[in-house]
C-alpha positions in Angstrom: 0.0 0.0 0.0 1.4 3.5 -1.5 -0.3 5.5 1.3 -1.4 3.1 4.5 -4.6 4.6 6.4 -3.9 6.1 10.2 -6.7 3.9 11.2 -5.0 0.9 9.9 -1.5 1.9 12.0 -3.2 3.1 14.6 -5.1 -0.1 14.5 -1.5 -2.3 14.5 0.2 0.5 17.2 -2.7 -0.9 19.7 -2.3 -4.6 19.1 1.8 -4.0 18.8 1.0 -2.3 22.8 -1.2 -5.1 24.0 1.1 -7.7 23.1 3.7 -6.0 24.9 1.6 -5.7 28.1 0.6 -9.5 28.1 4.5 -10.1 27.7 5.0 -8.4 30.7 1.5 -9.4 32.7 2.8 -13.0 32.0 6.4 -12.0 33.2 5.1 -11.0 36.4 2.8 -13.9 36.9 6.0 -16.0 36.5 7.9 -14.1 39.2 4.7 -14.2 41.6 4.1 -18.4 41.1 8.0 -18.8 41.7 7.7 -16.9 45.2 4.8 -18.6 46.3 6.3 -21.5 45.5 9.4 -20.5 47.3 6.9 -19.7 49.9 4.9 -22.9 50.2 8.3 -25.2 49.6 11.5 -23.8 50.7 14.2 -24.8 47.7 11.6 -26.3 45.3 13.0 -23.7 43.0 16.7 -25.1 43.6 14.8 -28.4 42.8 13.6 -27.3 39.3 16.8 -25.9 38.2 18.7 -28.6 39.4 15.8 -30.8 36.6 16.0 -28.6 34.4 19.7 -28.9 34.3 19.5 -32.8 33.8 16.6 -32.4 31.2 18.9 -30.3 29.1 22.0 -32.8 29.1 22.3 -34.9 25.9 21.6 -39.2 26.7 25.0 -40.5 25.9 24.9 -44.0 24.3 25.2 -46.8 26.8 28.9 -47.7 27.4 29.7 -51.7 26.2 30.3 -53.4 28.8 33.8 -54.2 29.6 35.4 -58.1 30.7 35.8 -58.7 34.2 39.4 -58.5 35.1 41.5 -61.6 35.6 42.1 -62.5 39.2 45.7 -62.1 39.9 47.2 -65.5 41.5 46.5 -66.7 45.1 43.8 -63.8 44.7 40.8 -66.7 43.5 37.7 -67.1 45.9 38.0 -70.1 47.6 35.5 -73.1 46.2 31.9 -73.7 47.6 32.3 -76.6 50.1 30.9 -80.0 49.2 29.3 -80.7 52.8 26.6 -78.2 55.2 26.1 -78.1 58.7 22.8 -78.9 59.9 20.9 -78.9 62.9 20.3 -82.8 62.9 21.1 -85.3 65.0 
């Protein structure tokens, strides 16, 4: 449009101002929930961060499992025995 209308900018000034306002009326509502959360449960906010934190980290692949070391000599556990000890007479 050669020549845009002052109704038509006006029109967009408003929205442009009201979308601003909810930006900042949901802002606040953000700060207010977090203190009566600190409020209600002392560190829950520590808590979320700390989730957050382990949310963000990538899932690494499972690591293959390794063989079990050899036992070193005279280091071996010692065989089951072949005989039990009971109560019987």
């Amino acid at each position: 449009m050669l020549f845009p209308c002052r109704a038509c900018k006006a029109k967009d000034d408003e929205i442009a101002h009201q979308q601003e306002t909810i930006l900042w009326l949901q802002g606040q509502l953000d700060r207010q929930n977090k203190r009566f959360l600190e409020i209600a449960d002392p560190g829950a906010n520590d808590r979320v961060v700390q989730a957050d934190r382990r949310a963000a980290k990538p899932i690494s692949a499972p690591k293959p499992l390794m063989a079990p070391e050899p036992l070193l000599p005279g280091t071996e556990p010692s065989p089951a025995p072949s005989w039990e000890v009971t109560d019987e007479e």
